[in-house]
C-alpha positions in Angstrom: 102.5 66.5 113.2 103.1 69.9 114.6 100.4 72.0 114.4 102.2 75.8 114.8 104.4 76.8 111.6 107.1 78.4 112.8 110.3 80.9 111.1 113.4 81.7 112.1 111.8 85.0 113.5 109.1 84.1 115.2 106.0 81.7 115.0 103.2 82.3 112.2 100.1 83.1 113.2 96.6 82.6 111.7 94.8 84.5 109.5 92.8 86.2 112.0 95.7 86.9 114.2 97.9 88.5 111.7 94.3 90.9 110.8 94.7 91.9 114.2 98.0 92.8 114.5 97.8 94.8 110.5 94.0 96.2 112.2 92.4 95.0 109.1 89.9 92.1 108.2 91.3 88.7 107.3 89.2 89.1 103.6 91.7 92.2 102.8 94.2 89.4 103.7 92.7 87.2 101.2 92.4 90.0 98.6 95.4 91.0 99.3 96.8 87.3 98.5 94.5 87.1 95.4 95.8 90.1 93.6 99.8 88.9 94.6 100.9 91.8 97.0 101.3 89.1 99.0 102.8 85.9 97.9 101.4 82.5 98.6 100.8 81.7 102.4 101.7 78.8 103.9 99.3 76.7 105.0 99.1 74.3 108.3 96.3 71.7 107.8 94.6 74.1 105.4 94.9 77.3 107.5 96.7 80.3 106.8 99.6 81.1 108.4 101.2 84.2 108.4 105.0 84.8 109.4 106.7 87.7 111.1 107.9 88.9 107.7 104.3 88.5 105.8 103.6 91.0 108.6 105.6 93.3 107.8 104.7 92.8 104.1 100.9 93.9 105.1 101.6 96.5 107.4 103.6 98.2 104.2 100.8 97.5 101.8 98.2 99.3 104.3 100.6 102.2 105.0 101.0 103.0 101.5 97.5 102.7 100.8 96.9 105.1 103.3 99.1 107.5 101.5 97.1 106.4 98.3 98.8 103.7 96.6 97.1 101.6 94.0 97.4 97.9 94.2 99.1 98.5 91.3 101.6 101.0 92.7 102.2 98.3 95.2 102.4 95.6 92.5 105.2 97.3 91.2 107.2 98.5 94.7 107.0 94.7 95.1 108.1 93.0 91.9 108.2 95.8 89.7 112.3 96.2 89.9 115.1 94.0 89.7 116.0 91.7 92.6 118.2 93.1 95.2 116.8 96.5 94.4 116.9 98.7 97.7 113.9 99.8 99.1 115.0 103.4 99.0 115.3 103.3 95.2 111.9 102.1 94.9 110.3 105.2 97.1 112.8 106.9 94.9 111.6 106.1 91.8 107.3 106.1 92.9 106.9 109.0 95.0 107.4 111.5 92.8 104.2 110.7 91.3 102.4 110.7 94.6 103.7 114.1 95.5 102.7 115.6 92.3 99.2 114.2 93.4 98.9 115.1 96.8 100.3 118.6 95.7 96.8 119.1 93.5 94.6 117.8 96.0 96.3 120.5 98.0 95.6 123.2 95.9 92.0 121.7 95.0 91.5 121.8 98.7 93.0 125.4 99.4 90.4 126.6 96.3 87.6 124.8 98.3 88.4 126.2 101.4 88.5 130.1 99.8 85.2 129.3 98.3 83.5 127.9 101.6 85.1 131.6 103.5 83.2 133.4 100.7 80.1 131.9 101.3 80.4 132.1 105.1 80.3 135.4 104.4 77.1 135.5 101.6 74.8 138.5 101.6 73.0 137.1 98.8 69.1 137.2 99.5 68.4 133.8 98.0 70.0 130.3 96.9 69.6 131.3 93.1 71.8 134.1 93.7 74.4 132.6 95.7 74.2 129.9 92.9 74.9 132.4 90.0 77.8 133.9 91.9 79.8 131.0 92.6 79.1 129.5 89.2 80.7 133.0 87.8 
């Protein structure tokens, strides 16, 4: 009995290899599994083992949560269109959102940033003053 799964792209790899290569922890794997962003995975006497193509699959899934995804953002990039759907239309239709986000984090963090020059700048002879001012 062979003892190494392998695709047409490449051999798997185990759980803790394919953590490695996505620079993650093989439990995000797991959860990752668990939630269905990632379908079943194969398993070689019990083990986990990962294909060049489930890869891929988690290297996506921690990109876009890096760019702050939900899992169920991802839950629907994945099977939330119909089969055969490109990739581009997906983006297409979930990044709008994400913009709109990002764009009032932006300005959240441009009004932060005004507020911390002010108070670089504070002539205010005590902490209940300063307080009173920016509460104003």
């Amino acid at each position: 009995m062979p003892t190494n799964v392998t695709v047409a792209s490449g051999p798997a790899v185990s759980i803790g290899e394919a953590a490695q290569e996505a620079n993650c922890r093989p439990s995000t794997l797991r959860y990752y599994e668990s939630v269905g962003v990632l379908p079943a995975i194969p398993r070689d006497h019990g083990q986990r083992r990962y294909s060049p193509e489930h890869i891929d699959r988690i290297q996506l899934i921690r990109r876009a949560r890096a760019l702050g995804f939900s899992m169920r953002d991802l839950t629907r990039l994945i099977d939330g269109f119909a089969p055969g759907t490109p990739a581009s239309a997906r983006w297409e239709d979930l990044a709008p959102a994400k913009i709109a986000e990002i764009d009032e984090l932006l300005a959240d963090l441009q009004n932060r940033r005004k507020l911390l020059q002010h108070l670089a700048k504070c002539t205010c002879p005590d902490l209940a003053d300063c307080a009173r001012q920016i509460s104003a």
